[in-house]
N, C-alpha and C positions, 0 to 999 in steps of 0.2 A: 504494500500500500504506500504509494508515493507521497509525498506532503502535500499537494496540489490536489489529492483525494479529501483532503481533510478539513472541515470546516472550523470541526469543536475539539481540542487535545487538551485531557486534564491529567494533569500527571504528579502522582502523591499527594494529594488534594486533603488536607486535614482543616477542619474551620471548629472553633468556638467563638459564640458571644463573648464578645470583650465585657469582662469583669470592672466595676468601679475598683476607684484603689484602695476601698476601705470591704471590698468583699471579698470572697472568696473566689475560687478560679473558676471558670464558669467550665463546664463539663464542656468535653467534645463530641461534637455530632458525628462528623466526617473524620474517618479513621485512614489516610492514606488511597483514595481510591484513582485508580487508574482508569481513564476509559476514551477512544477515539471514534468521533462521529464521522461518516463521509458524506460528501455531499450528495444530495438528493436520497438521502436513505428517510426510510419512517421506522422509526423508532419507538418502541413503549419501553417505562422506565416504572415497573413494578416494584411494591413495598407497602407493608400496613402502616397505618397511622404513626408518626414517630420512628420511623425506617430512615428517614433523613433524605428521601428523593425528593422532596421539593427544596431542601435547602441545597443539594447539588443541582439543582435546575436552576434556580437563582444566580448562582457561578457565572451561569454559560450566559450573561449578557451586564457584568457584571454589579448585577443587586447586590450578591455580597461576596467577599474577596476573599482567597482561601489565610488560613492563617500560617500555612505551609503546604507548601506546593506550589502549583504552577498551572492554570488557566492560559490558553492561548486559542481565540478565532480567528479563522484565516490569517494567524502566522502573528496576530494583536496579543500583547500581553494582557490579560484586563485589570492587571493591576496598577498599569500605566495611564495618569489621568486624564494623558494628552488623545487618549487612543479610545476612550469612554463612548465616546459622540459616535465614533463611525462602528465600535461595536456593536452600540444599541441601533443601529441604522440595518447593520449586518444579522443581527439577533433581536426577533420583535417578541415578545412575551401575552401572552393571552392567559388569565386570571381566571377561579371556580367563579367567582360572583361577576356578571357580564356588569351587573349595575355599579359595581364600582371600580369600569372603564368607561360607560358612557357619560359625558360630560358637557354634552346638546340639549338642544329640545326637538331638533330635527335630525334623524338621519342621518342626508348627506353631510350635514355639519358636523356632525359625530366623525363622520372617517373623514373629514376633511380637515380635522383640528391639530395632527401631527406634522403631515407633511407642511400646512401655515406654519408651526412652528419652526421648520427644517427651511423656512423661508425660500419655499418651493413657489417658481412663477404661479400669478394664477390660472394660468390658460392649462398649465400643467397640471395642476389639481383638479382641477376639473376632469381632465382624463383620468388622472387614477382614480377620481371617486366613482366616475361612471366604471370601468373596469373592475376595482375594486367590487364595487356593489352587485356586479354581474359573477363577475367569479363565485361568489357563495349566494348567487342567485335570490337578491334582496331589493335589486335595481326599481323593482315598483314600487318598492314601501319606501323609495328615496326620500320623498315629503311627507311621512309620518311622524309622529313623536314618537321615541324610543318606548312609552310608558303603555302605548297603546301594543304592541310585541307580543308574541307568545317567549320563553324562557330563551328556548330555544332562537328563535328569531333574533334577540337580541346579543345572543353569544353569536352568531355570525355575522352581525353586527359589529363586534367587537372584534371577530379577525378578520373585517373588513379595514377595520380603521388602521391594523399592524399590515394588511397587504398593502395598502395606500403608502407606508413607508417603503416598500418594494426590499423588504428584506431577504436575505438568501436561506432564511434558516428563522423557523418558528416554534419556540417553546409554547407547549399548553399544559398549561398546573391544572392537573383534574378537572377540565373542560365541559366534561357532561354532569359532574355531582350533582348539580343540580336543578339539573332536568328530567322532566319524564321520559317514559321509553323514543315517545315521538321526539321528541326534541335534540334527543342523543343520536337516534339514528341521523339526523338532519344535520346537526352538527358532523359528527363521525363520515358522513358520505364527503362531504361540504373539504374537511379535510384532507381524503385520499383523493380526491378530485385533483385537489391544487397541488397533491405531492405527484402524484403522474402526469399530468395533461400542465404541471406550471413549473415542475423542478424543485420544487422549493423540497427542501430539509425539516423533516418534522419530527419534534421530540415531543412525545406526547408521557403527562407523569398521569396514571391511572394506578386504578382500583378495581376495572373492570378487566376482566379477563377473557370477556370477548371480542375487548375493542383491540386491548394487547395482540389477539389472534390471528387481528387484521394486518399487524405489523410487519415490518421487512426482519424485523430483528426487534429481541427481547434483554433487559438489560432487570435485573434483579436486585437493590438494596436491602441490608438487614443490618441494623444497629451499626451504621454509620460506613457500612463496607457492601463492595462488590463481591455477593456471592455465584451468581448465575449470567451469563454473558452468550447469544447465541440466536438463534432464529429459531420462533417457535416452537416448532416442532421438538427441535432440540430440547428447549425449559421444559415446555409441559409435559413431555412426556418424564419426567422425575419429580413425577404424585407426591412422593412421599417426605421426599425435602420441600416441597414447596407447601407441604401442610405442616410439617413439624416449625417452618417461619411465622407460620400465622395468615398463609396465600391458599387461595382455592386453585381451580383449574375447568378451562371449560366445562361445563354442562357434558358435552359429548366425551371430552375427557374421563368426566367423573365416571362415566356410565361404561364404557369400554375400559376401565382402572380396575371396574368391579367386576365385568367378567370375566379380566383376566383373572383375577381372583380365584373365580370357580370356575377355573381351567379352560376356558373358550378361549382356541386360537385366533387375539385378534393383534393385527399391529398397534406398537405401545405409541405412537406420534399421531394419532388421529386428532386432528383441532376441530373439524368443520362437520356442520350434518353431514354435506352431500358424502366426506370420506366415511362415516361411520353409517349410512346406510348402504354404501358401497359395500365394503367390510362385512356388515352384517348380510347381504345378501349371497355375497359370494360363500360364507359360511353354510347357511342354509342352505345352498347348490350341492355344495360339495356332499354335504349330510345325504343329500338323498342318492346321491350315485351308491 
């Protein structure tokens, strides 16, 4: 993997909140973790509550600075102050709560209040907001208020507003928490759209394990470290470490985990319905010869 592959390189990455000087040392979250992103990959960055993947997602644009180690995007130190602007330019970040990034009372003004501040032409703004808005497919609600939205709606709203920055690479901290089924899937499509058909680089921090499924590759924290590193197939099929961290496993996983269980030959990497009705049919075949 060449460097010119590489968007995100964190290398020995350890962070604690900084202690006042009359407290005690504040624990550390991030325990040395190594990990390199390449451009155009989608990525999920799995871990239960307090696993510490959102405070390594925060790194990669950066929120916050490792306390040892070494953050670098596109080859930027990010603990260089001078290099801050065009990393946050290069790395857009999309939040669980959509409403505390919308910052309008209309829409297009909503995705068009970054790039004003990036002191982008206006004729230019205008095209990325049209574009932008079309991309996650919002372009008619352009004169809406945000408030008028479904959950959903408005979290594509809100990675309308980070595509209008045109950045190469987009972090999402738990994106769907809090939406309904609809609004997840809405978001979740909205995203693999813009990583195939636009390039962009996508690190998505999840809880779901279906969305993780979707992924090009699966990246596993537990108590401040890189346990699990690989493409799904890979993770999910190791049921049994990934329940002793406190992680589920697809639905279809769970289900063909148990039959192997009770000895039905099936393959241990199945993520998706369509491969575990495959599976299971071809099993059924065989039975009756």
């Amino acid at each position: 993997m060449s460097c010119e592959d590489i968007i995100i390189d964190a290398q020995g990455v350890r962070f604690s909140y900084r202690a006042g000087e009359d407290e005690a040392p504040a624990p550390e979250i991030l325990h040395g973790i190594n990990i390199k992103i390449k451009r155009g990959e989608f990525m999920a960055v799995l871990g239960h509550n307090g696993s510490g993947k959102s405070t390594l997602a925060k790194h990669f644009n950066s929120i916050l600075l490792p306390s040892e180690g070494k953050v670098t995007v596109d080859g930027m130190d990010s603990a260089d102050e001078d290099a801050i602007y065009d990393i946050r330019q290069k790395v857009g970040m999309v939040f669980q709560n959509p409403d505390n990034q919308i910052v309008a009372t209309i829409v297009e003004e909503d995705v068009a209040f970054a790039p004003e501040n990036l002191g982008v032409e206006p004729e230019e703004i205008r095209r990325r907001v049209d574009d932008a808005l079309k991309a996650v497919r919002m372009y008619d609600a352009r004169e809406k208020a945000p408030h008028q939205l479904s959950g959903g709606q408005k979290q594509r709203v809100a990675i309308a507003g980070i595509i209008a920055m045109q950045p190469d690479c987009i972090v999402l901290d738990e994106p769907t928490a809090m939406l309904d089924p609809r609004g997840r899937k809405e978001v979740m499509k909205t995203i693999r759209r813009l990583n195939r058909e636009n390039g962009i680089t996508v690190v998505l921090i999840t809880h779901y394990m279906d969305e993780a499924a979707m992924c090009d590759r699966v990246a596993v924290v537990d108590g401040g470290k890189l346990i699990m590193d690989g493409t799904p197939k890979e993770v999910f099929s190791r049921v049994e470490e990934l329940k002793s961290v406190g992680l589920d496993v697809p639905q279809v996983t769970e289900l063909v985990f148990g039959l192997r269980k009770e000895g039905y030959d099936l393959p241990c990497d199945i993520i998706s319905v369509e491969e575990c009705v495959d599976a299971l049919r071809e099993l059924l075949e065989e039975g009756k010869k």
